[in-house]
N, C-alpha and C positions, 0 to 999 in steps of 0.2 A: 576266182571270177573277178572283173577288173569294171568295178561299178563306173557310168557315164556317165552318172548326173553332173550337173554342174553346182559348184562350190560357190558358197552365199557370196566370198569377194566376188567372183566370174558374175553372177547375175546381177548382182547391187553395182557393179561400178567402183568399188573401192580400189583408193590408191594410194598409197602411202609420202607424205609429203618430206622431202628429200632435207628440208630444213630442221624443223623438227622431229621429224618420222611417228610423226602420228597418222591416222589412218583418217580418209575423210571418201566422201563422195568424189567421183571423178568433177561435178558438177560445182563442187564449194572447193577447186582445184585448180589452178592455173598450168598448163604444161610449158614448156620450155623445149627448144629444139635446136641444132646446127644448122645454119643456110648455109649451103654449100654452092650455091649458086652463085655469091659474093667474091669479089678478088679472093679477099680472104676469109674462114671460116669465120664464123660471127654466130653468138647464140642470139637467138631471136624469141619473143614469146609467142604462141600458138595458142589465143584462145578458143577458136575453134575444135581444136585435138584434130584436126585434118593432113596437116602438113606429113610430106614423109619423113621417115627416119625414125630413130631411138629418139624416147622422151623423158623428161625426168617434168615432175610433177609439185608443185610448192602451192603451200595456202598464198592469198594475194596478201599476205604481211611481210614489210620492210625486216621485220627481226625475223621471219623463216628465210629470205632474201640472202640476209647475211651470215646467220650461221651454216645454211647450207655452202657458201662460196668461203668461210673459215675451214670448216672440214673439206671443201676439193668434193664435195658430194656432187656438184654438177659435174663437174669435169671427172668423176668417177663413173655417173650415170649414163653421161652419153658416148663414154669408153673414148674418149680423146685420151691422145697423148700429152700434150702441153695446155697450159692455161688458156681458156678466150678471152678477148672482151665481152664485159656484160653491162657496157654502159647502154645500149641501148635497152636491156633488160630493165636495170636501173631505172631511168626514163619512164618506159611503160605500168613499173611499179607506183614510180612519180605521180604519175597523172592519173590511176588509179586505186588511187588511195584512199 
């Protein structure tokens, strides 16, 4: 018999943060995402969690930032082939700090 409940992560919102991979609320989480709408692909941040597409998830710290984008974890998350820019991610981290 194949139980339905739903799993404490599925209920609570947990998500694991791509930089450090610690596990946090979706809400103490910044998501990250491709605009594809752009000339060219471009990662943007999504603090809403609205936008479509695949997301990769980071605490709003400068050092989850950059170890996630040392390890290629974004660019593994959002299953691209080649690197993006993430200056504007960058930026948004900037002014939200």
């Amino acid at each position: 018999m194949v139980s339905t409940t739903a799993t404490a992560a599925t209920v609570t919102g947990m998500r694991t943060c791509a930089g450090c991979r610690g596990k946090a609320h979706r809400s103490d989480l910044v998501r990250m995402v491709v605009d594809r709408r752009a000339a060219t692909a471009v990662v943007v941040v999504d603090p809403r969690a609205v936008l479509p597409g695949r997301g990769v998830w980071l605490h709003q710290r400068s050092d989850c930032l950059d170890r996630a984008e040392t390890r290629r974890a974004i660019q593994r998350g959002l299953r691209v082939a080649q690197s993006l820019p993430l200056e504007q991610v960058r930026a948004w981290f900037d002014s939200h700090a």
